[in-house]
Each structure stands twice: as structure tokens, then as C-alpha cells.
N, C-alpha and C positions, 0 to 999 in steps of 0.2 A: 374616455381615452382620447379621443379628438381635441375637447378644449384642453389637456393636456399637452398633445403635439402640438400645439397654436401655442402653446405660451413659450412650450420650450426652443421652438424655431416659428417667432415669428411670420418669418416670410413663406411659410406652407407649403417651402418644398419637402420639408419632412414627410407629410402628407400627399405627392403630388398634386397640391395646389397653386395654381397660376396667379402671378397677384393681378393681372390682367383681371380676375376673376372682383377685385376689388374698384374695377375702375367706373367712376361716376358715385361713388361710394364716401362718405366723408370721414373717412378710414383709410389709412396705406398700408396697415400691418392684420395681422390674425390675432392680436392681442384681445380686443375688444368680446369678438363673436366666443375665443377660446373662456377667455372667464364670462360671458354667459353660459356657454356648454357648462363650464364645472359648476356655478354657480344655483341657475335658474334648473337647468337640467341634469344635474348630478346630486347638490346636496338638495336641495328645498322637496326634490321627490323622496329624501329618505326622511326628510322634518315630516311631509305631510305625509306620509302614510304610517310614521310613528303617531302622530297624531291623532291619524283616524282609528287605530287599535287602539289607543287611548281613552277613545270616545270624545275629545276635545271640542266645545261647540264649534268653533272654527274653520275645524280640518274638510269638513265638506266643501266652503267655499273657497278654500286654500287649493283644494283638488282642482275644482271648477276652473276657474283663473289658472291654473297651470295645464293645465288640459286644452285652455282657448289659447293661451301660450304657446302650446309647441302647435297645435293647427296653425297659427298665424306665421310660428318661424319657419314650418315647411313650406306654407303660401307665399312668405316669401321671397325663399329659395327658388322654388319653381317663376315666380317671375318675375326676379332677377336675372334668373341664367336659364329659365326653360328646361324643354326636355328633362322631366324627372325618372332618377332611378329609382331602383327597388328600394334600398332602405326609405326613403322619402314618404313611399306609398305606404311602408310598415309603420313608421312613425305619424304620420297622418291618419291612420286609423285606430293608434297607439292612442292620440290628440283626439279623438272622435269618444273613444271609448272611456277614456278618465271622463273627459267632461261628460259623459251622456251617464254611466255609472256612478257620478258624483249627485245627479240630479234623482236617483231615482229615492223615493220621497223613506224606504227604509233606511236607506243611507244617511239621508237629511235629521231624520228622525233619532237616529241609533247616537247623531253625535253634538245633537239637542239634548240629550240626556243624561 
């Protein structure tokens, strides 16, 4: 829903977003972050877990790399602008939990085969 609001107003006051929030950034609009949102984090999690019921060889390390993926975009969210909210700390352990669930070796195993 968010990279949504970013595509559709830009400048993120849709959202109450400051573009201030953008500055030092080599970026002036919400354009960018909004289609990662839809992209990285809306469809590619519905690719990769059609995948992994699939049993697809792939779809594990497809998990993995999407899981270090959003830990890295909430790491760095928090320091960029500091002080993190709740969602942050839910998707962060969201980010902890695909990748630590993607390594574990029945999972590895299950789409090995």
C-alpha cells in the first residue's frame, strides 16, 4: 500500500511524508523507494513463496536474499532518520525470520528436490 501512495503522490504528503525526509538522498521524489515497495516487497514475496510450495530449486535462496533485503531496508531506515517505530521493529524481525527460516536445512532440502 505505501509504494502505492509514493507513486501516486510523489511528494509523500499523501502519506505524511516530509521530503525533507529525502534530503542528502540522491532522490527528490518517493518515486524510487515506492516501486521498490511494490516491486521488491509486494510482488517478488508472492514469486517466492509460490515458488517455495512449488518446491522450485531456487526459491530458498530467493527467500534468503529477500529476507537480507528488507533487514538491510529497515537498517537503513533507522539510520537515516533514527528513532525507529513499531512497524520497523515488526518488519525487522519479519527480515530476521524469512532469512533464518529459509536457511533451515529442511527447507533447503524440501526445494532441492
Amino acid at each position: 500500500g505505501g509504494g502505492i501512495a509514493m507513486l501516486i503522490d510523489p511528494s509523500g504528503q499523501m502519506m505524511g511524508l516530509p521530503t525533507d525526509m529525502l534530503d542528502g538522498l540522491p532522490i527528490t521524489n518517493f518515486i524510487l523507494p515506492g516501486l521498490f515497495l511494490i516491486l521488491v516487497m509486494g510482488i517478488a514475496p508472492m514469486v517466492i513463496t509460490y515458488s517455495l510450495r512449488k518446491c522450485l530449486p531456487w526459491a530458498w535462496i530467493a527467500a534468503l536474499i529477500l529476507g537480507i533485503t528488507l533487514i538491510l531496508w529497515i537498517c537503513l531506515q533507522i539510520y537515516l532518520w533514527g528513532d525507529p517505530v513499531t512497524i520497523q521493529y515488526i518488519y525487522l524481525v519479519w527480515g530476521l525470520l524469512i532469512a533464518g527460516l529459509s536457511l533451515l536445512p529442511q527447507v533447503r532440502k524440501r526445494s532441492s528436490s
